[in-house]
C-alpha positions in Angstrom: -37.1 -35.3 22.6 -38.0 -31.7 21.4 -35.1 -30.5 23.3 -32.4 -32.3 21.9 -34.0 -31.2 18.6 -33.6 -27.9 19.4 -29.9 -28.2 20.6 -29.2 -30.1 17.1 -30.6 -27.2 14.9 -28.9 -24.7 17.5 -26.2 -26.0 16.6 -26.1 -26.5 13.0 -27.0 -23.3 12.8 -23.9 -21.9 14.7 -21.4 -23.7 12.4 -23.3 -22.6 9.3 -22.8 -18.8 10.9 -19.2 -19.4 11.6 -18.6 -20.8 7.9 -20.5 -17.3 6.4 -18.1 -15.7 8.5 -14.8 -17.5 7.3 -16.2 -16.9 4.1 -16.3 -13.8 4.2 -13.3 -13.6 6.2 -11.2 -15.4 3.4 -13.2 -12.8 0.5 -11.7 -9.8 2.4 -8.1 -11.2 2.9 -8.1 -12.2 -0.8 -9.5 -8.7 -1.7 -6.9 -6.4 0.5 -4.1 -8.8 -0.9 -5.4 -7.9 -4.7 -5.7 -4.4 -3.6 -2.2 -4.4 -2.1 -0.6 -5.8 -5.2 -2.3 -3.4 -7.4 -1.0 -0.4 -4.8 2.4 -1.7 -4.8 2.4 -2.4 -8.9 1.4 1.6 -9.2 4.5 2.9 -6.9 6.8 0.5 -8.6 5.8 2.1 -11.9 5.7 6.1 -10.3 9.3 5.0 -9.3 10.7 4.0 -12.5 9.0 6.8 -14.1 11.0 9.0 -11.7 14.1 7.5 -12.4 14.0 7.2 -15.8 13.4 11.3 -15.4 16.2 11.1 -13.0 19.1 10.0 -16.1 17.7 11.9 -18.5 18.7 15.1 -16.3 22.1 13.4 -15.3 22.7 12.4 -19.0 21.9 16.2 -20.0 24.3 17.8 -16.8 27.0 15.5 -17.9 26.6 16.3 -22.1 26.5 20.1 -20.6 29.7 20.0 -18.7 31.2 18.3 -21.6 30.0 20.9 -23.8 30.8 23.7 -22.1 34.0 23.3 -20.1 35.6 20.9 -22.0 35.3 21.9 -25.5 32.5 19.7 -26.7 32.3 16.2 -28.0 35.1 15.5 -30.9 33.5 12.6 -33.0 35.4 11.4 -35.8 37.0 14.5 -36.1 34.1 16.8 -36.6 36.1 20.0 -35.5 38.9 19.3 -38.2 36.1 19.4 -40.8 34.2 22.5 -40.3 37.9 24.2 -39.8 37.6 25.4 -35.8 
């Protein structure tokens, strides 16, 4: 009888092992999936912080060109008013 005892605990010891280790095994998945959203969260911002940059310094090239090769920006007749 002791040996069929034994093989009983044996073995309810083995599945509460393997449960500790999906356990654990379902903690690190969740965590590295956290960790991966948070990574990807902080290049998405980086990214739009670039482009945002990025317009600004087209916006500015393309006021520049205006300004200086065409003859500047004629709203409402400014030009007429200050007499150029």
């Amino acid at each position: 009888m002791p040996i069929l005892k034994k093989n009983k605990e044996d073995k309810e010891k083995l599945k509460d092992e393997k449960k500790e280790r999906l356990k654990e095994k379902k903690q690190s998945r969740r965590s590295f999936r956290l960790e991966r959203i948070k990574e990807i969260t902080a290049k998405a911002y980086a990214v739009a912080t670039k482009r945002k940059w990025l317009v600004f310094m087209i916006v500015a090239a393309i006021a520049a060109y205006l300004i200086i090769f065409k003859g500047g920006f004629d709203i409402g007749g400014i030009k007429n008013l200050l007499g150029f």
